[in-house]
N, CA, C and O atoms as a GROMACS GRO file, in nm:
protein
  484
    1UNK      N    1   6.979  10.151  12.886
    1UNK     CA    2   7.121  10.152  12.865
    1UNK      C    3   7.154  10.067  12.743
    1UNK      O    4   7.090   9.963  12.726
    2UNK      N    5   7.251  10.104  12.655
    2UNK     CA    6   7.289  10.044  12.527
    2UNK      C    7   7.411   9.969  12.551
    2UNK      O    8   7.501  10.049  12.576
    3UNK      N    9   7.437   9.888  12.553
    3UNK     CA   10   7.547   9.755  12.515
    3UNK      C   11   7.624   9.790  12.372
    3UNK      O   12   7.556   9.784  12.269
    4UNK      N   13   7.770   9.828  12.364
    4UNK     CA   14   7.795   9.810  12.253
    4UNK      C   15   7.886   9.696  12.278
    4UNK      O   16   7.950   9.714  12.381
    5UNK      N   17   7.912   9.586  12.217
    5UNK     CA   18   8.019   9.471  12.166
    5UNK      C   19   8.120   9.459  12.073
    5UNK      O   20   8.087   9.432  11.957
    6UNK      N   21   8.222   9.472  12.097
    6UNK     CA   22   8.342   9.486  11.980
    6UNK      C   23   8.444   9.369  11.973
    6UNK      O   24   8.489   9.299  12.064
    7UNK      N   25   8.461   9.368  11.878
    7UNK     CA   26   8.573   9.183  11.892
    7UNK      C   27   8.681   9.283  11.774
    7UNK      O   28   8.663   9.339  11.666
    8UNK      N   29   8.807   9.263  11.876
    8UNK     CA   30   8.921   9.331  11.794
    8UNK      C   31   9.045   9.159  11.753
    8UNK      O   32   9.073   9.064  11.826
    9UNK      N   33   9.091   9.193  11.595
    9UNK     CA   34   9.130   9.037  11.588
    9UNK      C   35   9.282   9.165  11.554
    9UNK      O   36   9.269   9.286  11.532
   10UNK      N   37   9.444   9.063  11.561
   10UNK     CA   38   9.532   9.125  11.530
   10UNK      C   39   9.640   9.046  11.488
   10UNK      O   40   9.662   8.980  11.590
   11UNK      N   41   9.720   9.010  11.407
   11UNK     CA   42   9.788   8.873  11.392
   11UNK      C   43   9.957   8.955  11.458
   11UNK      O   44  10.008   9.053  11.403
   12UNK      N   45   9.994   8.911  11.534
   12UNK     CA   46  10.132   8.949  11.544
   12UNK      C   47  10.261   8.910  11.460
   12UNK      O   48  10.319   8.803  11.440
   13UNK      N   49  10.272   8.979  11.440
   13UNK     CA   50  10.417   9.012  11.319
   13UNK      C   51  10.581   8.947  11.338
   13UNK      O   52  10.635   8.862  11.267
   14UNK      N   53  10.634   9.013  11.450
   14UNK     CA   54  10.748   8.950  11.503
   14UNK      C   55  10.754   8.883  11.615
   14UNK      O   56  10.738   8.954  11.714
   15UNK      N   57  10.778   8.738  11.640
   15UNK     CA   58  10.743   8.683  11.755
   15UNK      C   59  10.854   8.656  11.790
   15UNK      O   60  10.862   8.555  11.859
   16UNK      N   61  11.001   8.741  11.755
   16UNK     CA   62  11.068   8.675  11.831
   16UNK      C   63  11.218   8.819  11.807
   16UNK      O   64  11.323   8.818  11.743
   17UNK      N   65  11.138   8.938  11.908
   17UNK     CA   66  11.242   9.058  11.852
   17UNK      C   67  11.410   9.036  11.892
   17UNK      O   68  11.495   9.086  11.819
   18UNK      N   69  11.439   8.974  11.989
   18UNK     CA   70  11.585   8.935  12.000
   18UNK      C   71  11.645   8.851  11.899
   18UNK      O   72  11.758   8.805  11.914
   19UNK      N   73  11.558   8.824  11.774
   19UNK     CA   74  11.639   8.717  11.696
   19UNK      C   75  11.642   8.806  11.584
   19UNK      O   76  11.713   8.751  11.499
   20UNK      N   77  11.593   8.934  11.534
   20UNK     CA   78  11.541   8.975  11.478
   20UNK      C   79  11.671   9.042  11.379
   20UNK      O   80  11.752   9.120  11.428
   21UNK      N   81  11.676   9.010  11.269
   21UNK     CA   82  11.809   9.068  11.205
   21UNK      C   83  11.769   9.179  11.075
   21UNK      O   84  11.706   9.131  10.981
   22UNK      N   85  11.804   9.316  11.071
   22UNK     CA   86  11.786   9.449  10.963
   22UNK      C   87  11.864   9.481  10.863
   22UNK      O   88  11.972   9.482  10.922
   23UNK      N   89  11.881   9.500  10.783
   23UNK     CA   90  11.958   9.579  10.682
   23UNK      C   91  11.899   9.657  10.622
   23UNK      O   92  11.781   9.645  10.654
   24UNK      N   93  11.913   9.752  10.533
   24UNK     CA   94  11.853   9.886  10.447
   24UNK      C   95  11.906   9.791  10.267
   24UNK      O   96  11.989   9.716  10.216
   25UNK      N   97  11.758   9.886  10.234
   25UNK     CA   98  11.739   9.877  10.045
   25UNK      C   99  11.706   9.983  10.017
   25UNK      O  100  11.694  10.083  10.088
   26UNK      N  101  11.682   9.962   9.876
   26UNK     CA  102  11.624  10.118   9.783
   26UNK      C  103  11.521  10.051   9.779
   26UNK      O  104  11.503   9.931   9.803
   27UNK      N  105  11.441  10.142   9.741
   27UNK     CA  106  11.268  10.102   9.726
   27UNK      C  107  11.253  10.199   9.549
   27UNK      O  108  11.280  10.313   9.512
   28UNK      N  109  11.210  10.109   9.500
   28UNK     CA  110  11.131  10.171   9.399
   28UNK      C  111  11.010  10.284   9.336
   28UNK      O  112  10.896  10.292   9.381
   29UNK      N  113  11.049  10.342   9.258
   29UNK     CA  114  10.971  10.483   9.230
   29UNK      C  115  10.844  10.422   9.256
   29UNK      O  116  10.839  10.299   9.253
   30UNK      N  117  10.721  10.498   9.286
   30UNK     CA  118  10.568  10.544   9.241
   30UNK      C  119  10.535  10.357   9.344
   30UNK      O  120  10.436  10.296   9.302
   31UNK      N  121  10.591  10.310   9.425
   31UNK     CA  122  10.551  10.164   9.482
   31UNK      C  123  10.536  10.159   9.642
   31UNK      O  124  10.630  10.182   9.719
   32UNK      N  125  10.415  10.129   9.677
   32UNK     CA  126  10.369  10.152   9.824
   32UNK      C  127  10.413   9.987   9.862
   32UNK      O  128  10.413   9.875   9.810
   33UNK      N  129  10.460  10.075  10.031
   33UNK     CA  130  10.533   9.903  10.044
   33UNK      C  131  10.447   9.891  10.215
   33UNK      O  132  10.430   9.995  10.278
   34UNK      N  133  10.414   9.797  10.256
   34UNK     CA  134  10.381   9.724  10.379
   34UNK      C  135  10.501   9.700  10.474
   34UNK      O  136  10.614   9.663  10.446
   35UNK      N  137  10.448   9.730  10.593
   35UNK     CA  138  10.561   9.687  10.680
   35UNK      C  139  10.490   9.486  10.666
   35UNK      O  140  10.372   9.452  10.653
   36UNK      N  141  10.593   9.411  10.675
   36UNK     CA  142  10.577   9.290  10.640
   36UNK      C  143  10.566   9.222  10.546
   36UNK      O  144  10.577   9.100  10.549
   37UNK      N  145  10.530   9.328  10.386
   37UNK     CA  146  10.551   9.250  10.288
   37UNK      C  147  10.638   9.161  10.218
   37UNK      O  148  10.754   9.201  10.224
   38UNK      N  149  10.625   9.059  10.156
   38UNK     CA  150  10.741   9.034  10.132
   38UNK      C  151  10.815   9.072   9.978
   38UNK      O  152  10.769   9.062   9.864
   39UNK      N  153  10.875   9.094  10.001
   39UNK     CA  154  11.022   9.213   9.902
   39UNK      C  155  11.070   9.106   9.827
   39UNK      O  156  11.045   8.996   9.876
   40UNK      N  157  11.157   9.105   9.679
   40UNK     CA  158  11.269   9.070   9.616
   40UNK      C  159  11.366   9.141   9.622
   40UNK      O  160  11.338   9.255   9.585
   41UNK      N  161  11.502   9.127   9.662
   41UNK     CA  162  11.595   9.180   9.643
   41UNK      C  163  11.667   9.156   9.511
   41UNK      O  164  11.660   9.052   9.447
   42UNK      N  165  11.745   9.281   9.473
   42UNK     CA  166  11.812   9.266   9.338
   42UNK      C  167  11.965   9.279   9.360
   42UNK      O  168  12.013   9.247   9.469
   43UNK      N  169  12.006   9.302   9.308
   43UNK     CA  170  12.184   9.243   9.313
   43UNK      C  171  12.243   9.432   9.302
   43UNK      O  172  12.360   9.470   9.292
   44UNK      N  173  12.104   9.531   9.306
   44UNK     CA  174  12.151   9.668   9.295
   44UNK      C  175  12.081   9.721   9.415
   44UNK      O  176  12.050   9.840   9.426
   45UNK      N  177  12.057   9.637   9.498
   45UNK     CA  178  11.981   9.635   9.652
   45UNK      C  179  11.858   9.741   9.621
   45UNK      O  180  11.833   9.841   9.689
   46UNK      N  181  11.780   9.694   9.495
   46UNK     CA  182  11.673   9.775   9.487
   46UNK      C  183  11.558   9.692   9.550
   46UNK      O  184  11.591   9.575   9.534
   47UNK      N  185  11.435   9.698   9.616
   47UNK     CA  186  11.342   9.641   9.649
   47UNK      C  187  11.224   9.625   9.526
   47UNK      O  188  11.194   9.714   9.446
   48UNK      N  189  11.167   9.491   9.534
   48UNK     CA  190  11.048   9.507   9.455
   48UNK      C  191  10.925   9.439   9.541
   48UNK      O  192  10.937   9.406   9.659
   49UNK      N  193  10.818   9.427   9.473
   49UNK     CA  194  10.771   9.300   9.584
   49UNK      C  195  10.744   9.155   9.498
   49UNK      O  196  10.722   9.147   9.377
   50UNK      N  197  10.754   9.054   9.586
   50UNK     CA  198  10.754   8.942   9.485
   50UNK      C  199  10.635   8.899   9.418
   50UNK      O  200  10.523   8.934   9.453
   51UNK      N  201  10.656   8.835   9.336
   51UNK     CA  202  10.579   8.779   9.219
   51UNK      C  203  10.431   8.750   9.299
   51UNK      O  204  10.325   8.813   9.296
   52UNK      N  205  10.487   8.584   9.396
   52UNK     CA  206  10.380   8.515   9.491
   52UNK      C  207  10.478   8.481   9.618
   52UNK      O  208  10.570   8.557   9.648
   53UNK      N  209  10.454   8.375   9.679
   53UNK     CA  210  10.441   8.332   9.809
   53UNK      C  211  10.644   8.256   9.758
   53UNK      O  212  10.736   8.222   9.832
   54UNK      N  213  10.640   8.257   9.688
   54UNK     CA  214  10.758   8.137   9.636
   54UNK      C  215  10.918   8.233   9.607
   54UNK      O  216  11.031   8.187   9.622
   55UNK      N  217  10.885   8.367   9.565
   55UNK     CA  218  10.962   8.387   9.494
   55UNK      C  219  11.028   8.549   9.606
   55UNK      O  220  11.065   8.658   9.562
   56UNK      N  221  11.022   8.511   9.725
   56UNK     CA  222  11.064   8.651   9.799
   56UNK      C  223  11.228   8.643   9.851
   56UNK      O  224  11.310   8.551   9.846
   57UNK      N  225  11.232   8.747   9.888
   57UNK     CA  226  11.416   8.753   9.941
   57UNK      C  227  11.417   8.791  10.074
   57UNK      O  228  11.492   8.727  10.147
   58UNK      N  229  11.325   8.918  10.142
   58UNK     CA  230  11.377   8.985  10.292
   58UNK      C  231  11.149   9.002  10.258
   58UNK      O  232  11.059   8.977  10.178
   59UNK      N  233  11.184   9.072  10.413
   59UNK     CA  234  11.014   9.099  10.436
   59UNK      C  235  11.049   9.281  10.476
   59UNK      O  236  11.148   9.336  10.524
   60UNK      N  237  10.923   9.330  10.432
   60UNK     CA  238  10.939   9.483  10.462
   60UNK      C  239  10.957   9.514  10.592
   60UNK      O  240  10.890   9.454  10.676
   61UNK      N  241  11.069   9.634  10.638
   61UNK     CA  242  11.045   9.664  10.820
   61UNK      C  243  10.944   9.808  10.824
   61UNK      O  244  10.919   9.868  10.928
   62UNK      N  245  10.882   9.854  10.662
   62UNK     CA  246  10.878  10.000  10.727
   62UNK      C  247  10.700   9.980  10.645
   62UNK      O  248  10.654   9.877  10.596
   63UNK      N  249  10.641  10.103  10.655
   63UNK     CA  250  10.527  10.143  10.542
   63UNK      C  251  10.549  10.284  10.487
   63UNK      O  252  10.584  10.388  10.542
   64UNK      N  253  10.508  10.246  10.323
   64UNK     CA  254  10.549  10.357  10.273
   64UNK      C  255  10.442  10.412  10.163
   64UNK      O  256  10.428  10.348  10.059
   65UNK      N  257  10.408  10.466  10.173
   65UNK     CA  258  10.338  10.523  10.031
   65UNK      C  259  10.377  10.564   9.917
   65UNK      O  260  10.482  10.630   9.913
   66UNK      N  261  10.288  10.530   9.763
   66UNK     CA  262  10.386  10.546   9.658
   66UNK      C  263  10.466  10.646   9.665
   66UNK      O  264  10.587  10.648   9.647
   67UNK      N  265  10.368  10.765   9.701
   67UNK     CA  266  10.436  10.916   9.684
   67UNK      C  267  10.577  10.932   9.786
   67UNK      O  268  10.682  10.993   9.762
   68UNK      N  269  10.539  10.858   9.904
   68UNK     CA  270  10.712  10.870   9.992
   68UNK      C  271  10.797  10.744   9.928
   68UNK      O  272  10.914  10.724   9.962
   69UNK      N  273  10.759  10.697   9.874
   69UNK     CA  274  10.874  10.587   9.743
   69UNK      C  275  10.919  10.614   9.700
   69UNK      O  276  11.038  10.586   9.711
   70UNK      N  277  10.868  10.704   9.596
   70UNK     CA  278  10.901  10.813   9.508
   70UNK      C  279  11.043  10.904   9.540
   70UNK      O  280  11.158  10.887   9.498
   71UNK      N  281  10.979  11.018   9.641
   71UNK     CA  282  11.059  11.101   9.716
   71UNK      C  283  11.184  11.023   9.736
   71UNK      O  284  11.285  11.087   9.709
   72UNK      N  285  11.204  10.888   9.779
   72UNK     CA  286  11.281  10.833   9.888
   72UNK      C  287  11.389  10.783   9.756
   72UNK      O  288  11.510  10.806   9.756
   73UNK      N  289  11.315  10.711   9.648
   73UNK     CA  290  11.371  10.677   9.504
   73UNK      C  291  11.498  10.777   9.474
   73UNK      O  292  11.617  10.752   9.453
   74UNK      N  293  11.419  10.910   9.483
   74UNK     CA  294  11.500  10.998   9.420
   74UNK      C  295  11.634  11.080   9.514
   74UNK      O  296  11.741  11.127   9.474
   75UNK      N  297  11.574  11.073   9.649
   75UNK     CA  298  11.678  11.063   9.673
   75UNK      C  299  11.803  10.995   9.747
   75UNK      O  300  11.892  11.029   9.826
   76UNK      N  301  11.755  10.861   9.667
   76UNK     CA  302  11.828  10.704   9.725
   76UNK      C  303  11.835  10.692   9.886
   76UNK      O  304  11.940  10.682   9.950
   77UNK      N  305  11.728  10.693   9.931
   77UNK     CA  306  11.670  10.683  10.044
   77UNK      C  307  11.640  10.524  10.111
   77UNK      O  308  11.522  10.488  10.114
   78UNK      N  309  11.740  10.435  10.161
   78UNK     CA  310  11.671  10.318  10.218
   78UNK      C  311  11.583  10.319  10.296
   78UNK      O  312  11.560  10.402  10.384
   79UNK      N  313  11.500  10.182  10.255
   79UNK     CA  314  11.441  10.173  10.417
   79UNK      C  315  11.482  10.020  10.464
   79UNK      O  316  11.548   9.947  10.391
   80UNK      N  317  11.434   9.981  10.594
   80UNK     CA  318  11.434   9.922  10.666
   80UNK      C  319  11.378   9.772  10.599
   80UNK      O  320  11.276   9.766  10.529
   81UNK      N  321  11.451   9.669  10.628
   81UNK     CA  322  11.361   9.521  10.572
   81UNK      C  323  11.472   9.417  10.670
   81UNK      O  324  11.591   9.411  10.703
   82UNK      N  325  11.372   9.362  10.685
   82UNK     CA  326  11.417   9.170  10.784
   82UNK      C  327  11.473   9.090  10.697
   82UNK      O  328  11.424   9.048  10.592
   83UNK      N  329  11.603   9.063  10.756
   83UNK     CA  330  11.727   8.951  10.656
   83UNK      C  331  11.706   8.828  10.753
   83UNK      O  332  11.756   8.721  10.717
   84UNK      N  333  11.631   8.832  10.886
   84UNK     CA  334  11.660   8.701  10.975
   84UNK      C  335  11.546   8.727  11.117
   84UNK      O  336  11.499   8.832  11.160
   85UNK      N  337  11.532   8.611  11.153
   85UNK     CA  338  11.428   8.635  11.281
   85UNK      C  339  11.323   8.514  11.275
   85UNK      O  340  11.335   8.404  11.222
   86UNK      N  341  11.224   8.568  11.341
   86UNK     CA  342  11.073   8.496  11.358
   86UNK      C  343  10.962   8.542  11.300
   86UNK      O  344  10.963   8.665  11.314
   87UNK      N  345  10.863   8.504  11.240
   87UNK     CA  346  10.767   8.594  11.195
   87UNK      C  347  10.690   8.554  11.160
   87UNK      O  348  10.714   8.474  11.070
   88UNK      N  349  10.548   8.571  11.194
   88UNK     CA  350  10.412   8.484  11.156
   88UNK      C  351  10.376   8.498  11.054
   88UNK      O  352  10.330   8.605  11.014
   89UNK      N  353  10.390   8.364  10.962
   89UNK     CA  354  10.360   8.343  10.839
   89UNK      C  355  10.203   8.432  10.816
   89UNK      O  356  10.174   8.499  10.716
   90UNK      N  357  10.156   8.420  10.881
   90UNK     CA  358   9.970   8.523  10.918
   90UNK      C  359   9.957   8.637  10.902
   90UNK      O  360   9.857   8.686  10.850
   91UNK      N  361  10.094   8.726  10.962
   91UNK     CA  362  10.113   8.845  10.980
   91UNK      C  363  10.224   8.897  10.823
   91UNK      O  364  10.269   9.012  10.815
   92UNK      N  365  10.247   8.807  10.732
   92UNK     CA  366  10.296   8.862  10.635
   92UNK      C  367  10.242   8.878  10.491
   92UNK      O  368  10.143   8.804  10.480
   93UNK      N  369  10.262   8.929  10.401
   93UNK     CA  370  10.163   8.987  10.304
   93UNK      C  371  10.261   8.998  10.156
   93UNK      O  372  10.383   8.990  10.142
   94UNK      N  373  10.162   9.018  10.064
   94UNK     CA  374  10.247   9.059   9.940
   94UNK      C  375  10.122   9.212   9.839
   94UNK      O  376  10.006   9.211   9.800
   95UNK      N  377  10.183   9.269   9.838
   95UNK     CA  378  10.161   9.392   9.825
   95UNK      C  379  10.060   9.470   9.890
   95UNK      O  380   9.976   9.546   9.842
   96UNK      N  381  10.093   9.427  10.047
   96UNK     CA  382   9.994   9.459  10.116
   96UNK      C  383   9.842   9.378  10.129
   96UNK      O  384   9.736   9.423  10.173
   97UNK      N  385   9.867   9.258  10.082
   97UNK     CA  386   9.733   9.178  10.082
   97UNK      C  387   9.792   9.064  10.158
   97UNK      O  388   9.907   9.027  10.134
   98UNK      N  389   9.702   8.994  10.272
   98UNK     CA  390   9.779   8.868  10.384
   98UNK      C  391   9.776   8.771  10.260
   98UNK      O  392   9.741   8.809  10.148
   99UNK      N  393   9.813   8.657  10.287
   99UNK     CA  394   9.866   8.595  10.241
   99UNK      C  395   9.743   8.478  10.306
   99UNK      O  396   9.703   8.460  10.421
  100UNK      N  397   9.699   8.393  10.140
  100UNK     CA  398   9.610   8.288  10.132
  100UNK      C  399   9.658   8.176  10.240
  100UNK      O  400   9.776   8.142  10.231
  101UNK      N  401   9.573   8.110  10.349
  101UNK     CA  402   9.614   7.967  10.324
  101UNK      C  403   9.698   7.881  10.261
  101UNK      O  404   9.799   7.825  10.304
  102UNK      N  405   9.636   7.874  10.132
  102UNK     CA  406   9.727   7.766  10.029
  102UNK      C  407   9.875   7.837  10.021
  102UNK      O  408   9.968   7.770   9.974
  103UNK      N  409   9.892   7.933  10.053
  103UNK     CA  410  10.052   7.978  10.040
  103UNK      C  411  10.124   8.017  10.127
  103UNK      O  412  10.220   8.092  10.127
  104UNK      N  413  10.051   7.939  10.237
  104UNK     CA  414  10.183   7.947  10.359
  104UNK      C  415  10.298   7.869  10.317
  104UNK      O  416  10.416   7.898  10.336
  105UNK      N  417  10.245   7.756  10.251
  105UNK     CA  418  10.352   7.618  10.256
  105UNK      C  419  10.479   7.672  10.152
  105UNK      O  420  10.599   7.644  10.154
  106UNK      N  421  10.394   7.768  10.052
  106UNK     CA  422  10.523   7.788   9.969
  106UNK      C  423  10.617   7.931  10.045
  106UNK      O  424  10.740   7.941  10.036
  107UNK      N  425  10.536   8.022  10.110
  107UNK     CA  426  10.624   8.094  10.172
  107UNK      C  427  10.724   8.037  10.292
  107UNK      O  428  10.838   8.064  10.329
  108UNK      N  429  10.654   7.975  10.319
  108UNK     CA  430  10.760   7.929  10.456
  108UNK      C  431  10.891   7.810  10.417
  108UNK      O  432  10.994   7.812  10.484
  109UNK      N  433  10.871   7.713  10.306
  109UNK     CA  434  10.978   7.692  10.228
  109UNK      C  435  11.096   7.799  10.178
  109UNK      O  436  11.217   7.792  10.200
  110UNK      N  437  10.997   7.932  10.081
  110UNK     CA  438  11.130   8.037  10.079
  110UNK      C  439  11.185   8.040  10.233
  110UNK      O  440  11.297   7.990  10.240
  111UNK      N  441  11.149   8.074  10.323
  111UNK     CA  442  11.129   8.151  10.427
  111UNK      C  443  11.264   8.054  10.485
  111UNK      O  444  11.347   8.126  10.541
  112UNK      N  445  11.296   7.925  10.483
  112UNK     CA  446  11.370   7.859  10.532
  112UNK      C  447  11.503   7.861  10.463
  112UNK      O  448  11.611   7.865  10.522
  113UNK      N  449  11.484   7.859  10.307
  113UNK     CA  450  11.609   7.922  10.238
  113UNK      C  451  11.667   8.064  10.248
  113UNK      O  452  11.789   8.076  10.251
  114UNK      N  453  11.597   8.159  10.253
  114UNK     CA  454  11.614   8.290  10.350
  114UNK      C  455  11.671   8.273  10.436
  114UNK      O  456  11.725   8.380  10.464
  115UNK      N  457  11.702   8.187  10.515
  115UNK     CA  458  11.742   8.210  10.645
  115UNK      C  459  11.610   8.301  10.775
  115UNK      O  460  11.645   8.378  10.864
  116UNK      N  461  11.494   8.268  10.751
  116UNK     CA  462  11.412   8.310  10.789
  116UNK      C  463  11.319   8.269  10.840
  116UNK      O  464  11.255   8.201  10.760
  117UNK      N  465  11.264   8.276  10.956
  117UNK     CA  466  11.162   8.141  11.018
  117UNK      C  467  10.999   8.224  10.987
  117UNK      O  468  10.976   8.341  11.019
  118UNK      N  469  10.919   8.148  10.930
  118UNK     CA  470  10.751   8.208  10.910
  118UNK      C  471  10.680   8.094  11.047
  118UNK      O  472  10.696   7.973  11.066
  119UNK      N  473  10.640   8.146  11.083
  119UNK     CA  474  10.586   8.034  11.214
  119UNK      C  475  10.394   8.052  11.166
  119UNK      O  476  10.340   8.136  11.093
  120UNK      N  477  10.335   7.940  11.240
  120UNK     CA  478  10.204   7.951  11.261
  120UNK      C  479  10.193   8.018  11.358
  120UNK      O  480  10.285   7.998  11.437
  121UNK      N  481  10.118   8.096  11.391
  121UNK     CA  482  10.071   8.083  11.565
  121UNK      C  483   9.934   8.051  11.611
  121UNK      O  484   9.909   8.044  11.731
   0.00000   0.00000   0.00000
């Protein structure tokens, strides 16, 4: 008889859905977005994603691929992004890549001017 062993790891995202606050953006042509990434907002409620860990506005609610960006671009299609809530600094990302160690401290600083809590867990 064969033994197989599997270790499944998963960081949870929203730890706190009753606090959890939404609004809609535009998303930008030909740009794949993460549910959780974190976004810049622009003053023409277009989405981008930020620079680094320092420089974000809302976190993504949806996933999108360039090509449904695109589509969605053209025809001014929002999606979904977090203005308020809980959310594991672990479980959030910038262009779809988690987010280093060394830059929790600066995300979770934005994260407090946001109006936005990044937690450890």
């Amino acid at each position: 008889m064969t033994t197989i062993s599997t270790s499944h790891s998963s960081r949870p995202f929203n730890l706190d859905v009753g606090k959890t606050r939404k609004a809609n953006a535009k998303v930008t042509t030909a740009t794949a977005y993460k549910e959780g990434d974190l976004l810049t907002l622009s003053a023409a409620n277009v989405l981008t994603h930020a620079a680094d860990a320092s420089t974000w506005s809302v976190i993504c609610g949806t996933t999108l691929t360039a090509a449904e960006a695109t589509i969605a671009a053209a025809n001014g299609t929002e999606i979904p992004i977090y203005i308020g809530g809980i959310y594991s600094v672990e479980a959030v990302s910038i262009s779809g890549t988690a987010l280093a160690t060394n830059q929790y401290a600066a995300a979770r600083a934005q994260a407090s001017i946001n109006n936005i809590e990044l937690s450890k867990v």
